[in-house]
C-alpha positions in Angstrom: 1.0 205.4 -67.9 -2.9 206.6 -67.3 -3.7 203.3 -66.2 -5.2 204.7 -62.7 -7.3 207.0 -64.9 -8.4 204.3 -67.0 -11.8 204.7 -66.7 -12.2 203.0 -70.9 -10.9 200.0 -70.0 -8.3 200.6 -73.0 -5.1 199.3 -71.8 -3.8 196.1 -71.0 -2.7 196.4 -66.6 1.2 195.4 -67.2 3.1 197.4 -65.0 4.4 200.2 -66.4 8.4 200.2 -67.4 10.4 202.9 -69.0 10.5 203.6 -72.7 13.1 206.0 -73.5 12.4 208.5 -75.9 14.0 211.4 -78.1 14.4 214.5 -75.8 13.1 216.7 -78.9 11.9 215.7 -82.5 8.6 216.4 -84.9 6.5 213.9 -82.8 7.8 215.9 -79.3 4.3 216.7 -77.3 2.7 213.9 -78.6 1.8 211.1 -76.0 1.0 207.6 -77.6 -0.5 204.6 -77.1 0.5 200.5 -78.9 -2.1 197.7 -79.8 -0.7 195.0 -78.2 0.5 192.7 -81.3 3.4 195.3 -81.4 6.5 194.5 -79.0 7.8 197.2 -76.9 10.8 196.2 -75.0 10.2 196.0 -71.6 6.4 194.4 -71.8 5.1 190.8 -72.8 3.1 191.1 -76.0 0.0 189.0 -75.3 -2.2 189.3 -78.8 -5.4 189.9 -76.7 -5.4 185.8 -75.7 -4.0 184.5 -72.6 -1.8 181.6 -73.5 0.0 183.8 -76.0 0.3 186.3 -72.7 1.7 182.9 -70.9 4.4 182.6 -74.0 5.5 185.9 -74.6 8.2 186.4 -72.0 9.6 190.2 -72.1 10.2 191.6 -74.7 14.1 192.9 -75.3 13.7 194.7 -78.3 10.9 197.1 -79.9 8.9 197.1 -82.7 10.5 199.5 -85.6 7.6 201.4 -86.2 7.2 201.9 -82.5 10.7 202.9 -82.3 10.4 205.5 -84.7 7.9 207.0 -83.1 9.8 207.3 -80.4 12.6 208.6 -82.1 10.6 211.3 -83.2 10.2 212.8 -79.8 6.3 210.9 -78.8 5.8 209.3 -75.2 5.1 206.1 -75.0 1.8 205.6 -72.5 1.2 202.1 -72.8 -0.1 199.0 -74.7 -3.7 198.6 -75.4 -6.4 195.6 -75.5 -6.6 194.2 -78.6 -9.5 191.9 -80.0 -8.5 188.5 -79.0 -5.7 187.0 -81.8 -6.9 190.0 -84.0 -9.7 188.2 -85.2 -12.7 190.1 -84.7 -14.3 193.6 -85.5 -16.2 193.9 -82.4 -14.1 195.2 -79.7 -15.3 193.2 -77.3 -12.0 190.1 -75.6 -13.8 188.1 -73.7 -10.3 187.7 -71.7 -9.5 190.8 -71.3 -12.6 193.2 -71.4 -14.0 195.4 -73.8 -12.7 199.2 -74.1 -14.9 201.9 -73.9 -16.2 204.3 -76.8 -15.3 207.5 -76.4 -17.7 209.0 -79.0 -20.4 206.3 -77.8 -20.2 204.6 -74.6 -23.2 203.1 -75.3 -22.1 201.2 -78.9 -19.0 198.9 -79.4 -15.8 201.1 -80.6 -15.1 197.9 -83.6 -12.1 195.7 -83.0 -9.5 194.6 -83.9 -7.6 197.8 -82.7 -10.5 198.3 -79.7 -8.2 199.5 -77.3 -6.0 202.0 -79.2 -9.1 203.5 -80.2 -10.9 204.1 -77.0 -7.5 205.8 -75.7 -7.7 207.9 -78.5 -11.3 208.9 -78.3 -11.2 209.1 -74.4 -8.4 211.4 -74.4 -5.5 208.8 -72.7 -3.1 209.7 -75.6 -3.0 211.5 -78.7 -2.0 209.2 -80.9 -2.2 205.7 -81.0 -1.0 202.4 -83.8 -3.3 199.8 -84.6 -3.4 197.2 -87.3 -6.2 196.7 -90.4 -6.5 193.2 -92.0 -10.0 193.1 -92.4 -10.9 197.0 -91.4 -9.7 197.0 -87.6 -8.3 200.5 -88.1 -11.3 201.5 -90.4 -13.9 200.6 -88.4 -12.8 201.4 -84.7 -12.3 205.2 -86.6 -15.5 205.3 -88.1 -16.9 203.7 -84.8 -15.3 206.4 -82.6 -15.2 209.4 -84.2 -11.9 209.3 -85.1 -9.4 209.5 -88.1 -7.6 206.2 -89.0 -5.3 205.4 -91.9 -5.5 201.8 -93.5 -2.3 202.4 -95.4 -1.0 200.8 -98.9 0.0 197.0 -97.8 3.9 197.5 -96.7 3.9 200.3 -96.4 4.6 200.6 -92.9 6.4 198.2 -90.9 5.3 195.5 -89.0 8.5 193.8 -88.0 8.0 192.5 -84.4 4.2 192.3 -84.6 1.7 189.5 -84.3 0.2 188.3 -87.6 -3.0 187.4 -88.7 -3.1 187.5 -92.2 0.3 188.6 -93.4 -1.2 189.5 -97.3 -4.0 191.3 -96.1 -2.3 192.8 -92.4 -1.0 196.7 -92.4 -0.2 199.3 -89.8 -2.2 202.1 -88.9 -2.3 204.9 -86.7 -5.4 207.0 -84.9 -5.5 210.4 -84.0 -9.0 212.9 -83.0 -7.9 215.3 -85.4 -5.9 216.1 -88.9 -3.3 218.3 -88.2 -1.9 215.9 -85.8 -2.3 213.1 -87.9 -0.4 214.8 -90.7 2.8 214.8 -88.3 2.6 211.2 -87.6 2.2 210.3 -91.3 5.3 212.3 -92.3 7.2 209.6 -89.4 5.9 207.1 -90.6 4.8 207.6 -94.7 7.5 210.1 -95.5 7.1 211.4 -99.3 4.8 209.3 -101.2 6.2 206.9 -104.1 2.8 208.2 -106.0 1.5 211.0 -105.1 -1.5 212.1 -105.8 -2.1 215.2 -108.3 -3.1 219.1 -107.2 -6.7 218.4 -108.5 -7.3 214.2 -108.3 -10.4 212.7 -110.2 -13.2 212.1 -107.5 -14.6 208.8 -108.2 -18.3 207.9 -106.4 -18.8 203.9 -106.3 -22.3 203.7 -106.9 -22.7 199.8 -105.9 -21.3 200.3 -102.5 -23.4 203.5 -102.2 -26.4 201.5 -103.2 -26.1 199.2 -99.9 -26.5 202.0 -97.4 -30.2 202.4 -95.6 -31.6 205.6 -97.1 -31.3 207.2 -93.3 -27.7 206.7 -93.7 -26.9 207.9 -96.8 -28.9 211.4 -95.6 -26.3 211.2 -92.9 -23.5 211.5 -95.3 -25.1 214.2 -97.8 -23.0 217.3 -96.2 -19.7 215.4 -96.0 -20.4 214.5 -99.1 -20.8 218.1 -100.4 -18.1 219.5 -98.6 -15.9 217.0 -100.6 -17.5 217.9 -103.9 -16.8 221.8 -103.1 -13.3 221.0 -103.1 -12.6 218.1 -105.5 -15.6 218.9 -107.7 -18.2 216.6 -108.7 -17.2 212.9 -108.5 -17.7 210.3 -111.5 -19.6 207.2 -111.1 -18.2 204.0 -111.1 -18.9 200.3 -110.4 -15.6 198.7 -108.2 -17.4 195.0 -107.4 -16.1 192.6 -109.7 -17.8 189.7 -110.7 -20.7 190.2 -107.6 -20.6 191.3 -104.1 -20.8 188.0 -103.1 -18.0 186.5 -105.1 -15.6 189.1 -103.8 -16.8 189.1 -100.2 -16.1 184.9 -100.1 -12.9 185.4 -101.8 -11.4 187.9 -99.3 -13.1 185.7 -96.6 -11.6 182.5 -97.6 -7.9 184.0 -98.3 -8.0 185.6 -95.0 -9.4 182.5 -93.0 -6.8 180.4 -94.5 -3.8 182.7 -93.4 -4.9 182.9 -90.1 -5.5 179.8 -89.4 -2.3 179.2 -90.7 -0.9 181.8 -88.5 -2.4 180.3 -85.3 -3.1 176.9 -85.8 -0.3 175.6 -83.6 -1.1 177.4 -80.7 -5.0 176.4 -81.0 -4.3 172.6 -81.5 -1.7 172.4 -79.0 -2.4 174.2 -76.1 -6.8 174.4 -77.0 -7.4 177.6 -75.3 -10.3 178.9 -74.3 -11.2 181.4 -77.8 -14.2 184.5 -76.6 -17.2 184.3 -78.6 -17.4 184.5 -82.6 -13.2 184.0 -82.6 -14.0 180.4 -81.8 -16.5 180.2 -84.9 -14.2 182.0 -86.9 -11.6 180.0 -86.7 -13.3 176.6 -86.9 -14.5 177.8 -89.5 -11.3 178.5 -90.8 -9.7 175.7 -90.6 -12.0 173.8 -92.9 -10.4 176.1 -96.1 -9.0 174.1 -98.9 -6.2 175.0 -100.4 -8.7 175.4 -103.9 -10.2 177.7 -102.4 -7.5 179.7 -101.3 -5.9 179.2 -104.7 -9.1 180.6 -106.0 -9.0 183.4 -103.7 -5.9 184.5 -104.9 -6.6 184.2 -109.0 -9.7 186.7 -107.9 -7.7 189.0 -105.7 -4.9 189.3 -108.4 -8.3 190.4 -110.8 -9.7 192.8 -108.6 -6.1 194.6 -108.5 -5.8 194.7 -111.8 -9.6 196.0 -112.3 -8.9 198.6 -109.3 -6.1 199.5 -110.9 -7.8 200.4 -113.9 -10.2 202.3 -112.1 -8.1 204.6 -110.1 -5.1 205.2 -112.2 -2.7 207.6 -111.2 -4.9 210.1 -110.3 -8.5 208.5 -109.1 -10.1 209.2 -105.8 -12.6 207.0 -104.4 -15.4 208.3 -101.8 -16.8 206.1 -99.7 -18.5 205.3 -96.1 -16.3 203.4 -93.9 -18.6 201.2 -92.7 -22.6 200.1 -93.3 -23.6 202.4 -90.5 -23.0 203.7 -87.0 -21.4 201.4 -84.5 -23.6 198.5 -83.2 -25.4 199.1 -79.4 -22.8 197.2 -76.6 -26.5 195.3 -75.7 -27.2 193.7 -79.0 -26.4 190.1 -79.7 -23.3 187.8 -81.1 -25.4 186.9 -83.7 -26.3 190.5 -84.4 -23.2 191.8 -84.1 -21.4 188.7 -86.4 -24.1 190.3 -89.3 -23.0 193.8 -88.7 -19.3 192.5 -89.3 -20.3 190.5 -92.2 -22.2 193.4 -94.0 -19.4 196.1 -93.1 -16.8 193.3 -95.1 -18.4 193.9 -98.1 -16.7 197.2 -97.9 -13.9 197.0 -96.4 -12.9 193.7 -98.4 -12.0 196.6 -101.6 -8.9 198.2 -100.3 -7.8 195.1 -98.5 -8.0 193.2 -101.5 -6.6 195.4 -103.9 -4.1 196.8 -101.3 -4.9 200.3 -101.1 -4.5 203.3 -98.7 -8.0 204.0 -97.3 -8.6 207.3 -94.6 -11.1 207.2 -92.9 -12.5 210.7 -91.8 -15.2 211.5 -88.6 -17.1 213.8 -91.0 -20.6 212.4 -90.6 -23.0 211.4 -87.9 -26.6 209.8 -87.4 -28.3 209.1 -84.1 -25.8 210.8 -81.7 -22.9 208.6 -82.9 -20.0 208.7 -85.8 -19.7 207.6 -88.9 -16.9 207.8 -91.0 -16.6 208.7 -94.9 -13.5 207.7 -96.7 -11.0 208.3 -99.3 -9.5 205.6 -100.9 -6.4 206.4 -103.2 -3.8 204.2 -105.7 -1.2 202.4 -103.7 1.4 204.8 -102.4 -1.2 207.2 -102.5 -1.0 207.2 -98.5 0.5 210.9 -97.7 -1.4 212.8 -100.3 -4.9 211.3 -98.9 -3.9 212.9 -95.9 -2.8 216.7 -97.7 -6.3 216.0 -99.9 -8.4 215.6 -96.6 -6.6 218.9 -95.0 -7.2 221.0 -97.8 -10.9 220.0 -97.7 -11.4 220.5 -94.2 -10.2 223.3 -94.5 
């Protein structure tokens, strides 16, 4: 465990036990790293918050997912800080520190899955899970230069992990570069249930498009082409249904409601200490109704349907990950609570309609990475990965 090297603050200081792996397999070289909602037996699981920490005991058995990753021959290396409860896109615990950027020391690496990304980007391990509810896989990749896999919702496993939002919460995985990637998502995707065809329909959504600063979108022009060159020019299409601001609410308030579901007995029994923006989230939360969640859900059934429409078997989107490049460590909670708001509006589409989403380190403005993504039909998972291989070339 690299825990003496840890110069990114990315891991969580339990002390290190034995986690026996496979002696040979397709995962044998890799070294790996687990967001600590995932239990690994031998270790507490502490969900980034103290009193949960205080509850967890150790753990006996280990996550499935995390098992068959070592079963395919990976080395475990440790578990990593996560945003406290999962609740935050900032990568910033107020408990337990705030990883480092490897791409960007100087700018947040986005939460929830803060620490599996900085090990990633700083070179601890070369692989490392996370989960995506609202975009905590998406955004730490786009944040840190890095490629992340939201995948279709149950897809992979997350038996023997913290919650958040159970409709909305998926496992992901981070690696630095494709090829590597690849041989994690045969593990853990195997052959897709809908794979994609030789030559998919590249679909451009011009209302997400539209939000971006015109300094960003110049950032994304050659990723952009590079794409085209391959997949040919991409159609344009509309995927906000109803407005941006319905469907940003709607996510919002079905997500909200879950996790305080989720976590409300620990927060009104034991009232611990929450880190900054997790305590407004969550009071905020807990004011939900259940009409709004009812409403939340009418929409979200809608939007599938509609994505569905879109996509088809064969549709493609292209997208940026996130609004921009990662936010400066120095700015402000309100700042940084705006950034996370206005990155939402994107990452509310594959969440809600449950689709695979890669995100891909193909672009960059100011120094720093921004990601451009792929966004397929559910089940699409594996074949998002072949497209984005056979593009890169």
């Amino acid at each position: 465990m690299p825990l003496v090297n840890d110069t990114a603050r990315a891991f969580m200081p339990y002390p290190e036990v034995p986690v026996p792996q496979a002696a040979t397999g397709p995962l044998a070289g890799l070294s790996f790293a687990v967001k600590d909602l995932f239990d690994v037996a031998g270790y507490p699981t502490s969900g980034g918050q103290p009193f949960v920490l205080a509850l967890s005991g150790i753990k006996t058995r280990t996550a499935p997912t995390v098992q068959r990753l070592l079963d395919a021959g990976a080395r475990f290396v440790g578990k990593t800080i996560t945003d406290e409860l999962a609740f935050s896109m900032n990568g910033q615990n107020a408990h337990f520190g705030s990883p480092v950027n490897g791409a960007a020391p100087d700018r947040i690496t986005g939460g929830s899955s803060s620490g599996s990304a900085s090990a990633v980007s700083n070179r601890l391990c070369d692989m490392a899970l996370g989960t995506d509810t609202g975009g905590s896989v998406r955004a730490p990749a786009s944040h840190c230069g890095l490629v992340g896999l939201r995948p279709t919702h149950g897809r992979v496993s997350l038996q023997d992990a913290l919650d958040l939002s159970p409709s909305f919460d998926t496992c992901g995985w981070f690696t630095r570069e494709l090829t590597s990637f690849a041989r994690v998502a045969d593990v853990l995707l195997g052959t897709d249930p809908a794979p994609l065809p030789a030559a998919p329909r590249l679909l451009r959504p011009t209302d997400l498009w539209a939000l971006l600063a015109p300094e960003v979108l110049e950032a994304f022009a050659a990723p952009c082409a590079k794409v085209e060159s391959t997949c040919g020019t991409p159609t344009p299409v509309n995927v906000v249904l109803d407005s941006l601001e319905a469907m940003y609410w709607h996510y919002r308030h079905v997500q909200g409601h879950e996790a305080w579901t989720v976590d409300s007995a620990l927060i009104t029994r034991y009232q611990p200490p929450l880190g900054p923006g997790v305590a407004e989230r969550f009071a905020w939360a807990r004011q939900i109704s259940d009409a709004k969640l009812a409403e939340g859900q009418a929409y979200r059934a809608r939007f599938r349907a509609h994505m569905a429409a879109i996509l088809g078997s064969d549709g493609v989107l292209i997208m940026p990950t996130m609004p921009d490049v990662a936010p400066l460590i120095s700015d402000n909670e309100a700042g940084l609570e705006s950034y996370r708001n206005r990155a939402l509006q994107m990452l509310c589409v594959a969440g809600l309609a449950g689709l695979p989403q890669l995100s891909l380190p193909w672009a960059t403005r100011l120094g720093a990475p921004l990601g451009l993504s792929l966004v397929g039909p559910p089940g699409s998972d594996r074949s998002l990965v072949a497209l984005a291989q056979r593009i890169s070339g």
